[in-house]
C-alpha positions as CSV (number, residue, x, y, z in Angstrom):
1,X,-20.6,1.4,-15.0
2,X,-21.1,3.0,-11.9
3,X,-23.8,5.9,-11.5
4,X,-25.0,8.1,-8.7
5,X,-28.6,7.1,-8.0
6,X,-31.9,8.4,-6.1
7,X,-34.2,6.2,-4.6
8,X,-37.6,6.3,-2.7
9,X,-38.2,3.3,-0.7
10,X,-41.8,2.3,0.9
11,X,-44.1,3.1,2.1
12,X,-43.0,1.3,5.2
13,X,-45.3,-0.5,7.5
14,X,-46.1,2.8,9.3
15,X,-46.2,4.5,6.3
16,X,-42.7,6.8,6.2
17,X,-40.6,6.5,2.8
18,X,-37.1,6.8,3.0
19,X,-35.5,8.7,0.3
20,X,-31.7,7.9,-0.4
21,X,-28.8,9.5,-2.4
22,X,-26.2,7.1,-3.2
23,X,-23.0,8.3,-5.0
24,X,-21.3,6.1,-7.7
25,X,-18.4,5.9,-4.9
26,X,-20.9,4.3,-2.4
27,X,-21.4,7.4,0.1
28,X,-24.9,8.0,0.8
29,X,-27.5,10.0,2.7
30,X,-30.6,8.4,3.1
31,X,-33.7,10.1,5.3
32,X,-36.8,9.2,6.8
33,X,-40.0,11.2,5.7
34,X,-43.2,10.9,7.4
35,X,-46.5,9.9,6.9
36,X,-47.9,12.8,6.0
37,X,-48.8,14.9,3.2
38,X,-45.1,15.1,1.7
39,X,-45.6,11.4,0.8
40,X,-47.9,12.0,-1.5
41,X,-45.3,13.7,-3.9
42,X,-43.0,11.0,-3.1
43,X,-45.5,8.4,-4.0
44,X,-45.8,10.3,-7.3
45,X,-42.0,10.0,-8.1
46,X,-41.7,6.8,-6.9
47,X,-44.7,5.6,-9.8
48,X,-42.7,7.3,-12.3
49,X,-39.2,5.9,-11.4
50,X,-39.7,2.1,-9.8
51,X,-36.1,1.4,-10.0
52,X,-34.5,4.6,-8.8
53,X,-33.3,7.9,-10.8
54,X,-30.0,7.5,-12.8
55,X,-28.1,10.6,-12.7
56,X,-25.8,11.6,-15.3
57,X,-22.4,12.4,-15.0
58,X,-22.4,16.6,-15.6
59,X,-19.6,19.0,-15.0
60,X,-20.1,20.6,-11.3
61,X,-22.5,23.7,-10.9
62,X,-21.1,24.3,-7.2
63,X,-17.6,25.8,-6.1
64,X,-14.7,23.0,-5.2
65,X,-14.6,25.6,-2.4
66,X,-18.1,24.6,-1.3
67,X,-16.8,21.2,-0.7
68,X,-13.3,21.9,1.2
69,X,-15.3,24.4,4.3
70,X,-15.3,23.2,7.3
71,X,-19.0,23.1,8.7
């Protein structure tokens, strides 16, 4: 079964995370935060999920017509 999942990875060498979202399809968005005080909070989540977040399949809360603008 396929699921959309949220991981934090690191802390790197030079002590960045990278946080991803991955969509049960495969499309992600991944980003680079640096060492700093943000990865403390990041370190906190990543204690309490070690294998990534889960996220369960829930009707949408935004407009179709978010999605379909052009940006």
């Amino acid at each position: 079964m396929k699921q959309d999942k949220i991981t934090i990875h690191g802390p790197k060498t030079d002590g960045t995370y990278i946080v991803e979202f991955k969509t049960a399809d495969g499309v992600a968005l991944a980003f680079s935060v640096p060492k700093g005080g943000g990865t403390a909070v990041l370190e906190y989540f990543q204690d309490k999920m070690p294998y990534g977040l889960a996220v369960p399949d829930v009707p949408r809360t935004i407009s179709r017509a978010f999605y379909t603008k052009s940006h």
